[in-house]
VEXNU-323074 format. One record per atom (N, C-alpha, C): atom name; x, z, y. Coordinates in Angstrom, 2 decimals, m for minus. Example, Ala and Ser with C-alpha at 12.3 -4.5 7.8 and 13.67 -1.06 7.14 Angstrom:
<recs>
{rec N {13.19 7.80 m5.69}}
{rec CA {12.30 7.80 m4.50}}
{rec C {13.20 7.80 m3.30}}
{rec N {12.85 7.08 m2.25}}
{rec CA {13.67 7.14 m1.06}}
{rec C {12.90 7.87 0.03}}
</recs>
This chain:
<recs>
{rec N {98.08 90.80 124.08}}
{rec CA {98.78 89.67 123.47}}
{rec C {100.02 90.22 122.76}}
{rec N {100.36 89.83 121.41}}
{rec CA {101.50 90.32 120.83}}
{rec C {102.28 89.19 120.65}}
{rec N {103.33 89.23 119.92}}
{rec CA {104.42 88.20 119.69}}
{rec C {104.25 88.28 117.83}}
{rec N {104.75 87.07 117.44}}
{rec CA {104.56 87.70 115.72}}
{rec C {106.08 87.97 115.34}}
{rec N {107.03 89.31 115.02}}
{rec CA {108.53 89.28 115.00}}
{rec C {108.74 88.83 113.43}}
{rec N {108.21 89.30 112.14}}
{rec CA {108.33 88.56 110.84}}
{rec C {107.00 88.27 110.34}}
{rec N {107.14 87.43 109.39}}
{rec CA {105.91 86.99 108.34}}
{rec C {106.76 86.93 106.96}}
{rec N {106.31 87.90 105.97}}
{rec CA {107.16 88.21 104.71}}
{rec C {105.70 88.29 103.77}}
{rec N {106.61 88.08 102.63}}
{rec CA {106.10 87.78 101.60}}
{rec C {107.12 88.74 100.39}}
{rec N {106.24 88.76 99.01}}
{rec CA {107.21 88.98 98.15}}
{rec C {106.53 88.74 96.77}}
{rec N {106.80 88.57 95.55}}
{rec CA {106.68 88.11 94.33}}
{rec C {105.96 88.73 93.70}}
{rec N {106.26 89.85 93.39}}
{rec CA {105.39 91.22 92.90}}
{rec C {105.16 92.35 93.69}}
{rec N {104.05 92.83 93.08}}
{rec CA {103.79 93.89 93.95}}
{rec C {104.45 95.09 93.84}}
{rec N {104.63 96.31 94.87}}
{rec CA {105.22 97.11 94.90}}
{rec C {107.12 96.76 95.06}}
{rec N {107.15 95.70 95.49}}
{rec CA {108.19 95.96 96.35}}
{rec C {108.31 95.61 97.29}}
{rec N {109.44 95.57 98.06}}
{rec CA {109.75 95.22 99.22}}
{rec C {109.67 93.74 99.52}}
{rec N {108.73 93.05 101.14}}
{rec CA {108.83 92.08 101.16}}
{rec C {109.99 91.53 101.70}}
{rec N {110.36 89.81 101.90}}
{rec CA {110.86 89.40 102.69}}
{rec C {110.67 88.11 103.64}}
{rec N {111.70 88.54 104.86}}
{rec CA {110.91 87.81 105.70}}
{rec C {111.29 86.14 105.74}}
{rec N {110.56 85.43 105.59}}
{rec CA {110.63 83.90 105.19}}
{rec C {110.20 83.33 106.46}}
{rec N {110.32 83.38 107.66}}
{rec CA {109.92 82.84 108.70}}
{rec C {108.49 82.44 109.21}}
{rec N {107.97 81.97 108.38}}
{rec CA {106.75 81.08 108.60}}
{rec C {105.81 81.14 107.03}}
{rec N {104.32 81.47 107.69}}
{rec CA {103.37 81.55 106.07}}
{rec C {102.19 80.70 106.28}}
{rec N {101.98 80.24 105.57}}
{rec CA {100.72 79.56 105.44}}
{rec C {99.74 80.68 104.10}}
{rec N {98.54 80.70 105.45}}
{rec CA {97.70 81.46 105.07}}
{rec C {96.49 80.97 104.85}}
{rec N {96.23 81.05 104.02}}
{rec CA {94.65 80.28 103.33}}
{rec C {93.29 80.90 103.25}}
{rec N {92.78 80.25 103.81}}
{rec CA {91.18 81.01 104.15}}
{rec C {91.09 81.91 102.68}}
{rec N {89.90 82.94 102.62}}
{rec CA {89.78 84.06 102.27}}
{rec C {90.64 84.01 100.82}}
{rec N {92.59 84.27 100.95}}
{rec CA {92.74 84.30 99.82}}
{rec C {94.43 85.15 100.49}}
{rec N {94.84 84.35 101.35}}
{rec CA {95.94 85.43 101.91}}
{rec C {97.24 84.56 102.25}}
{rec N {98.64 84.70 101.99}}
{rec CA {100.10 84.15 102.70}}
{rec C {99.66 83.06 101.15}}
{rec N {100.05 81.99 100.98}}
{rec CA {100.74 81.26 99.79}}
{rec C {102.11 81.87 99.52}}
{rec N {101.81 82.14 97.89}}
{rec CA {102.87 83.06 97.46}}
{rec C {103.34 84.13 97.52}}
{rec N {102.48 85.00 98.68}}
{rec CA {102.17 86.71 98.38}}
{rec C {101.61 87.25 97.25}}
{rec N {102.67 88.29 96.68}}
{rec CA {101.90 88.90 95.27}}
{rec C {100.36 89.54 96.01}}
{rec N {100.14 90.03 96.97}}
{rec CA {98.93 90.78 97.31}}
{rec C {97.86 89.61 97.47}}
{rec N {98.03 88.29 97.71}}
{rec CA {96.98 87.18 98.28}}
{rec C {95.86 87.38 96.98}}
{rec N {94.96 87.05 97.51}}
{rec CA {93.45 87.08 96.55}}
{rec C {91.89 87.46 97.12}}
{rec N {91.36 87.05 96.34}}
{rec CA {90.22 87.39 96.83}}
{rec C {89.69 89.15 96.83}}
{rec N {90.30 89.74 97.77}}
{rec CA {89.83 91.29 98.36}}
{rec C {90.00 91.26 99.81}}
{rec N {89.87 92.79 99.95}}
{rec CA {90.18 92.90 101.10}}
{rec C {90.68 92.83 101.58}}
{rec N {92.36 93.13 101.22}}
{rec CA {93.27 93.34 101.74}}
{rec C {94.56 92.21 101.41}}
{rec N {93.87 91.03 102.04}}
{rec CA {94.71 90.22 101.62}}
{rec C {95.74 89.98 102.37}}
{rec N {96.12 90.21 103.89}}
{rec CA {97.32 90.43 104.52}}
{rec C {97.60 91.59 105.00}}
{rec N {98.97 92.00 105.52}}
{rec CA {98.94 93.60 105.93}}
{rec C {100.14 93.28 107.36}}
{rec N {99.30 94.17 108.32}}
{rec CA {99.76 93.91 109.58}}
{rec C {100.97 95.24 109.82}}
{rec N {101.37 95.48 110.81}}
{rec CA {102.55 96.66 110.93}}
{rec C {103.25 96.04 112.25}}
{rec N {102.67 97.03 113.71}}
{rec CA {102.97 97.44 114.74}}
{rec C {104.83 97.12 115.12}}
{rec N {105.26 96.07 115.26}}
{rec CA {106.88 96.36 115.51}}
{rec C {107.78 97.49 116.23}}
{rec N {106.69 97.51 117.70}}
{rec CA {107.08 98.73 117.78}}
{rec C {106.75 99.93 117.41}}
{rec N {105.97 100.15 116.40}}
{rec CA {106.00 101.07 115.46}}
{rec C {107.19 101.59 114.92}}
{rec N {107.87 100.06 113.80}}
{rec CA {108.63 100.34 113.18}}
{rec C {110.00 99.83 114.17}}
{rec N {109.88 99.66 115.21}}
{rec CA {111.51 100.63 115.93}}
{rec C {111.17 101.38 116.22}}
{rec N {110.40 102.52 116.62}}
{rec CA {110.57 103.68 116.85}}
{rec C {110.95 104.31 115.40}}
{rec N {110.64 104.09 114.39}}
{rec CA {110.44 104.85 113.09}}
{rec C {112.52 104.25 112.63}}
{rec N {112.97 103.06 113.38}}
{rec CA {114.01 103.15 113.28}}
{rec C {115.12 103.92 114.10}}
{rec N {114.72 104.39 115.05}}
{rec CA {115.13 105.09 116.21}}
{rec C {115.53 106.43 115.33}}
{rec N {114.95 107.09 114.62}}
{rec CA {114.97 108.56 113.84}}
{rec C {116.07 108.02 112.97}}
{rec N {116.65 107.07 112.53}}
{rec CA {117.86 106.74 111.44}}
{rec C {117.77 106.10 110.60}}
{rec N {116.35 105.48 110.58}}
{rec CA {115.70 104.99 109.19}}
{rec C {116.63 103.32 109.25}}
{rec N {117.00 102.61 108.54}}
{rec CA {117.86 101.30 108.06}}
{rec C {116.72 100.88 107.00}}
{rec N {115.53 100.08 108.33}}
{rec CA {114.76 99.48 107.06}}
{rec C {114.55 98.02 108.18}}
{rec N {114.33 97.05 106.82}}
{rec CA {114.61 95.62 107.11}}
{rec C {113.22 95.17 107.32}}
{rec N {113.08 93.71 107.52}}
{rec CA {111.39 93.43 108.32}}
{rec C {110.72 93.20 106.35}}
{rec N {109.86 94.04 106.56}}
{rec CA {108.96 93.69 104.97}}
{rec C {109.02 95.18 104.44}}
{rec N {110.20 95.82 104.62}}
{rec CA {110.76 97.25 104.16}}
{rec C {109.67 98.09 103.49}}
{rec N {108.64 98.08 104.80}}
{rec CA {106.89 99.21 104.34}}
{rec C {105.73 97.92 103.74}}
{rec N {106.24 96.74 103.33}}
{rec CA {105.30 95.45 102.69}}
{rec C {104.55 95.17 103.70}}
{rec N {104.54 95.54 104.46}}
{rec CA {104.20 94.29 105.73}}
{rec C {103.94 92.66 105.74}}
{rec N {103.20 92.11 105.75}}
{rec CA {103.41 90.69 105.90}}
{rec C {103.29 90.34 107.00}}
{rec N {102.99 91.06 108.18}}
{rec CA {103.27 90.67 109.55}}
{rec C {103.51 91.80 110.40}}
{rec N {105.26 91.44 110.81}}
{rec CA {105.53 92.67 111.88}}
{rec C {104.83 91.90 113.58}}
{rec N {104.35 92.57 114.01}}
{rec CA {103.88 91.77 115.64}}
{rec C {104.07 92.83 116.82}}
{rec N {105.18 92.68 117.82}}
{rec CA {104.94 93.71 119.05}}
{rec C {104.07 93.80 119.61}}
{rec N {103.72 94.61 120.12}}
{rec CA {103.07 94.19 121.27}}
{rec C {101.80 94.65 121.01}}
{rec N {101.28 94.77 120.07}}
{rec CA {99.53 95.13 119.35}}
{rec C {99.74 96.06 119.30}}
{rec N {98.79 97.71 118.89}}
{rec CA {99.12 99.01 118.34}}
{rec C {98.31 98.43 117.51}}
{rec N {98.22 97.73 116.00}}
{rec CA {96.81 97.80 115.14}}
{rec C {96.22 99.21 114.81}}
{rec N {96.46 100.13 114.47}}
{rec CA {95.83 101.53 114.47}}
{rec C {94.77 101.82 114.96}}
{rec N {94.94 101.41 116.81}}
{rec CA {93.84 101.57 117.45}}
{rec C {92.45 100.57 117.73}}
{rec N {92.95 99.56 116.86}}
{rec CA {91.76 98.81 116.69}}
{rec C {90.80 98.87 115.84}}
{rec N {89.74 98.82 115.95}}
{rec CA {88.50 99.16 114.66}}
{rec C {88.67 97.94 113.91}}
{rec N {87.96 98.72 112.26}}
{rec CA {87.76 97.89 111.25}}
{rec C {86.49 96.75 112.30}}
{rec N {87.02 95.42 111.58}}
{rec CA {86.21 93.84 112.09}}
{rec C {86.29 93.81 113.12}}
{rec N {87.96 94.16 113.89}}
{rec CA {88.15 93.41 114.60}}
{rec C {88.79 92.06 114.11}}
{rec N {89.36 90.99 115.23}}
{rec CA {89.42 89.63 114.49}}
{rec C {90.98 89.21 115.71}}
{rec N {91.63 88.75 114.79}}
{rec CA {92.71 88.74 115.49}}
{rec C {93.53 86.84 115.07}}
{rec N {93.46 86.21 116.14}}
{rec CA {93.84 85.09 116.20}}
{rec C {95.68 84.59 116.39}}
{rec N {96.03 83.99 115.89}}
{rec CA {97.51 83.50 115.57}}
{rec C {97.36 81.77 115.09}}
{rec N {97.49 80.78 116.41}}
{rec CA {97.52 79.29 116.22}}
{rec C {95.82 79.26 115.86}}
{rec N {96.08 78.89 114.60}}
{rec CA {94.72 78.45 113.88}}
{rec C {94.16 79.40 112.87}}
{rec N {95.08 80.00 112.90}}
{rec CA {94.59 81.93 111.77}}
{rec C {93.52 82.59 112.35}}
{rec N {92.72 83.18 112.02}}
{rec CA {91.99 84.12 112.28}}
{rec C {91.78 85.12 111.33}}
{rec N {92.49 86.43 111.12}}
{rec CA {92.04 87.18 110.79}}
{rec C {91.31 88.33 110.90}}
{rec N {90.33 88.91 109.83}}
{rec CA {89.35 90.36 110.17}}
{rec C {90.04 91.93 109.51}}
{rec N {90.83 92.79 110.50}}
{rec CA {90.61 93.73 110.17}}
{rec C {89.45 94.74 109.44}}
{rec N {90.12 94.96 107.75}}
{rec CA {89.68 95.06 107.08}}
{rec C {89.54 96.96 106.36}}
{rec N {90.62 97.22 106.95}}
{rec CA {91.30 98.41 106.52}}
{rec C {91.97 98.79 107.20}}
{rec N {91.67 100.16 107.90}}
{rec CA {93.36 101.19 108.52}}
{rec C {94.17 102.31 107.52}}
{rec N {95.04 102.38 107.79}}
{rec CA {95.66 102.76 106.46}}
{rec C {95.88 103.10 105.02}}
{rec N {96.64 103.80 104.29}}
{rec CA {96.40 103.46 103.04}}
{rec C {96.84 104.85 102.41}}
{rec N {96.48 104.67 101.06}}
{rec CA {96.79 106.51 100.39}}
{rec C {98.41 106.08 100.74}}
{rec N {99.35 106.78 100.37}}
{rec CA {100.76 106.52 100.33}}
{rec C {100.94 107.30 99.10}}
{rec N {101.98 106.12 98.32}}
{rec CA {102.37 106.77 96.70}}
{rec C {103.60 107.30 97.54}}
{rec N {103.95 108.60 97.25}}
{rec CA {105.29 109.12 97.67}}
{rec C {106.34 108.89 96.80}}
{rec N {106.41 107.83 96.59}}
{rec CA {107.61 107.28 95.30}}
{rec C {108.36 105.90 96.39}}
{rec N {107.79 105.64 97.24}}
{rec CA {108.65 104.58 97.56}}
{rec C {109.85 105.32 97.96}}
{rec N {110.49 104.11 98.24}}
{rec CA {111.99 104.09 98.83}}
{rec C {112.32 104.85 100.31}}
{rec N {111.39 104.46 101.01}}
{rec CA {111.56 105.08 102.40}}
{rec C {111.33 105.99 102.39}}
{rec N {109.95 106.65 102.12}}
{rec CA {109.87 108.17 101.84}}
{rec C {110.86 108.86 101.36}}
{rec N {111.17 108.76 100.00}}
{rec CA {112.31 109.10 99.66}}
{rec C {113.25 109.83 100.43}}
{rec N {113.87 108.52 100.92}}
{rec CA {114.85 108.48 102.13}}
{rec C {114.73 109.37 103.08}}
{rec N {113.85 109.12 103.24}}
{rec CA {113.56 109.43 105.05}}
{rec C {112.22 110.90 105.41}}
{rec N {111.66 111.27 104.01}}
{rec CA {110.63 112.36 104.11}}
{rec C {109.32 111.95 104.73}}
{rec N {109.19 110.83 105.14}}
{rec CA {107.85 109.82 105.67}}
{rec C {108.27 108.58 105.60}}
{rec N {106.83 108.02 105.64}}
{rec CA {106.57 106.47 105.63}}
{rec C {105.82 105.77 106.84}}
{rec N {105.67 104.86 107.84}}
{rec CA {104.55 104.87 108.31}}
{rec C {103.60 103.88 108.40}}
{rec N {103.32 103.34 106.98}}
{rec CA {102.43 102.17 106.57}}
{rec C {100.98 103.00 106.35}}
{rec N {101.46 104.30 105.24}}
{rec CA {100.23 104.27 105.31}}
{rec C {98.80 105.22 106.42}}
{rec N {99.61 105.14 107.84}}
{rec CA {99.34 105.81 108.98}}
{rec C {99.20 104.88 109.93}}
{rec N {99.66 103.90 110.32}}
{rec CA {100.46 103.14 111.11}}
{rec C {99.66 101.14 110.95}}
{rec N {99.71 100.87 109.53}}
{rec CA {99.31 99.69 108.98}}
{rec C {97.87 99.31 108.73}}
{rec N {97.40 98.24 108.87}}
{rec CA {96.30 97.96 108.96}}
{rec C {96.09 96.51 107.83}}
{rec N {94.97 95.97 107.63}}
{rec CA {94.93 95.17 106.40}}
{rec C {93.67 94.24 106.91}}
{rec N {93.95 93.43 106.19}}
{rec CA {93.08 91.98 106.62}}
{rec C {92.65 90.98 105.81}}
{rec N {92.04 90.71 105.91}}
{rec CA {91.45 88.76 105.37}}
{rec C {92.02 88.30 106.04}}
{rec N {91.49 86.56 105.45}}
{rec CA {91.99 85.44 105.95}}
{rec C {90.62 84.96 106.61}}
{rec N {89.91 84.72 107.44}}
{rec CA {88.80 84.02 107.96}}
{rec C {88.70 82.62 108.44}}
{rec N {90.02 82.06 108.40}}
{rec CA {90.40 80.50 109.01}}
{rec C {91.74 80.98 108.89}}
{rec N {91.70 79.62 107.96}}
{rec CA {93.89 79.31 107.61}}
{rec C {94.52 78.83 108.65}}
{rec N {95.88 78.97 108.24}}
{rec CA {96.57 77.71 109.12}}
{rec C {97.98 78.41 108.95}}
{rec N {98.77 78.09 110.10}}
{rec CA {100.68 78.67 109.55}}
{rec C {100.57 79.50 110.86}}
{rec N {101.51 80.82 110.58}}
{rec CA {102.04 81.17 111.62}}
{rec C {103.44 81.55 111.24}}
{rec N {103.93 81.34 112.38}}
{rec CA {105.74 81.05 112.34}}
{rec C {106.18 82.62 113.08}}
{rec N {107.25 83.05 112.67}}
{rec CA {108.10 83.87 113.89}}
{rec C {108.21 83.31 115.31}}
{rec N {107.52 83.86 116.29}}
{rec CA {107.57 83.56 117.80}}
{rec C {106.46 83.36 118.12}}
{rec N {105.55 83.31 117.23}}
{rec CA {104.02 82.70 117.40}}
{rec C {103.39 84.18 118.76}}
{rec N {102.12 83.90 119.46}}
{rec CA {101.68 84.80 119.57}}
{rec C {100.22 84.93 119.32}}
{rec N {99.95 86.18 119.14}}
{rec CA {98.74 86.44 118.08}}
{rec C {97.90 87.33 119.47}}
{rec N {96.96 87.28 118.91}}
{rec CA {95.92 87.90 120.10}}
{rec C {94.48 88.26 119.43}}
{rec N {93.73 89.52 120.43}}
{rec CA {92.30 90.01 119.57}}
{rec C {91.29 88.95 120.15}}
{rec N {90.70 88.65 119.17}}
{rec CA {89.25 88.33 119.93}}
{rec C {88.32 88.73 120.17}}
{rec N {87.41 88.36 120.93}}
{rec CA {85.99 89.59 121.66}}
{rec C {85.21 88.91 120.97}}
{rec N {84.57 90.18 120.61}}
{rec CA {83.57 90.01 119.56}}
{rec C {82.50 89.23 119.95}}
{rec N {82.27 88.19 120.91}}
{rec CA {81.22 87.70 120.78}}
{rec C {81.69 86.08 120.35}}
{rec N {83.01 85.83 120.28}}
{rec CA {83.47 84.92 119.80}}
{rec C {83.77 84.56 117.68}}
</recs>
C-alpha cells in the first residue's frame, strides 16, 4: 500500500511539472491538462517518493514534478514491478506500461547533479478507469486475477 505525496502536471513538454494537488484522470487518455496525456502509452508517469528522498539526501534541491513525474507515491518501489501490472488509486486504475526511459542528458538535474533518476527509477502508465486522485490518497497493486 502506498500513500500518493504529489499529482503534477505541466503545460508543455519537457519541463518541469507542478504539483496541483489533485488530477482527474481520464480513461485511456491521461491527468486533464498534462502536456504528456493522449492516446499512448505513456500517458501517466509514476516516481517512487522514497526514491526521490533518497536522491535528495546526496544534495539534490528538487521540487515534487522536478524528474516530470505526475505521481510521487511512498511506499511502492515501481521499478520492481513488471510491465501490466495494475495499480488502483479511489476509482483510477492504472496499467504499468513502461520501466524506464532513455535519459536526454540535457536536463536540469543531470546537469546539476551528474545523474537523474527517472530514467532508472520511473515507471509509465495508462489510464484503464478514470476518476480523481488527490494528495493523501492511497494507491495500491492489484492481483492479477482481478
Amino acid at each position: 500500500m502506498g500513500k500518493v505525496i504529489a499529482v503534477c502536471t505541466s503545460l508543455e513538454k519537457g519541463t518541469q511539472k507542478t504539483n496541483i494537488g489533485e488530477g482527474n484522470f481520464i480513461e485511456d487518455y491521461g491527468i486533464e491538462g498534462d502536456a504528456h496525456a493522449g492516446k499512448w502509452h505513456r500517458q501517466v508517469s509514476l516516481l517512487s517518493y522514497d526514491k526521490i528522498e533518497e536522491f535528495r539526501k546526496k544534495g539534490a534541491e528538487v521540487a515534487d514534478g522536478a524528474f516530470g513525474e505526475n505521481l510521487a507515491v511512498a511506499g511502492i518501489d515501481f521499478r520492481t514491478l513488471p510491465v501490466g501490472t495494475r495499480l488502483r488509486c479511489n476509482d483510477v486504475v492504472l496499467e504499468i506500461t513502461q520501466i524506464g526511459k532513455e535519459c536526454h542528458h540535457g536536463c536540469q538535474i543531470f546537469q546539476k547533479m551528474g545523474d537523474c533518476i527517472m530514467p532508472r527509477e520511473g515507471v509509465f502508465a495508462r489510464v484503464i478507469h478514470g476518476g480523481k486522485i488527490c494528495v493523501g490518497d492511497e494507491m495500491e497493486t492489484v492481483p492479477a486475477q482481478e
